[in-house]
MIVEXTOR-342691 format. One record per residue (C-alpha): x, y, z negated; residue in one letter. Coordinates in steps of 0.2 Angstrom, whole numbers, plus 5000, padded with zeros to 4 digits. Each point is the difference from the previous one (the first is absolute). Layout:
XYZa ...
! end
This chain:
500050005000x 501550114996x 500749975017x 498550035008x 499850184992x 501950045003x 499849965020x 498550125000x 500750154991x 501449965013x 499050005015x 499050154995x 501650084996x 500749955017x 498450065009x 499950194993x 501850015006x 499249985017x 498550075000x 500450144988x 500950135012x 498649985012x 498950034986x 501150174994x 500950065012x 501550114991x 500750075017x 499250145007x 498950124992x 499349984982x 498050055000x 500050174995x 498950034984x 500049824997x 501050014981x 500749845003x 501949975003x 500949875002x 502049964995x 501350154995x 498750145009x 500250195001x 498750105005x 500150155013x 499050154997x 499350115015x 499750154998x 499050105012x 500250174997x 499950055019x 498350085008x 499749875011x 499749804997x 501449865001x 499449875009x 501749895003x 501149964986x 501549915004x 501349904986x 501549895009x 501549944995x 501350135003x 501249945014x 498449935007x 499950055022x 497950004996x 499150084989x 498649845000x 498150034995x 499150144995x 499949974981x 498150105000x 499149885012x 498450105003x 499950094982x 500850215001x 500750104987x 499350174999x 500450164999x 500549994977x 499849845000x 501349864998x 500449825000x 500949864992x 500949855010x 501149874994x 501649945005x 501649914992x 500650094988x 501950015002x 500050035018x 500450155013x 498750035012x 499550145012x 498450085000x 498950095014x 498350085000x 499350075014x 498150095005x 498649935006x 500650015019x 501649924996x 501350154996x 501350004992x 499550094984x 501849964988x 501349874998x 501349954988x 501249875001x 501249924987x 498749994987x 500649894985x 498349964992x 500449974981x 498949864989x 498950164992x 499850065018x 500050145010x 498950165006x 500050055018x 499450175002x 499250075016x 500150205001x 500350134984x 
! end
């Protein structure tokens, strides 16, 4: 009976290595607004403090050629408004934001995002 117990812990241990990345996915963008992080996570404030809407955000490795998907998805950050993402904490990225029809409204590169985190600030 023993046995029996110790090969099922094993095999549900063996099958969440599997189906647990699928299930939560750690590259990419974390769900804004969610409250849940995974691992050693830092979060990235955005602050908007332009008088127009963000409607791209981008976070990528620094040294990466791409800056990859748009961390927003559909959602916008308005004009006083701001937003929290997640990354690895320990980590340099670069950041973009850009308006609505895709311009280029600021970008930083080189930015070591510490385990309590940063604040990117748009505008004054």
């Amino acid at each position: 009976m023993v046995v029996l117990g110790v090969v099922l812990c094993g095999a549900l241990i063996v099958g969440g290595v599997i189906v647990l990345p699928d299930i939560l996915p750690l590259i990419g963008p974390t769900p804004t607004g969610s409250g849940v992080i995974f691992g050693d996570q830092a979060p990235v404030l955005l602050v908007n403090n332009l008088d127009l809407s963000v409607c791209y955000f981008y976070i990528s490795p620094s040294g990466s050629s791409e800056w990859g998907e748009d961390w927003l998805g559909s959602d916008r950050i308005g004009a006083g408004e701001s937003r929290t993402f997640y990354v690895d904490a320990g980590q340099t990225v670069d950041l973009r934001a850009e308006d609505c029809q895709g311009g280029g409204l600021d970008e930083q590169y080189d930015i070591y995002v510490p385990s309590e985190g940063i604040t990117y600030t748009l505008g004054p």
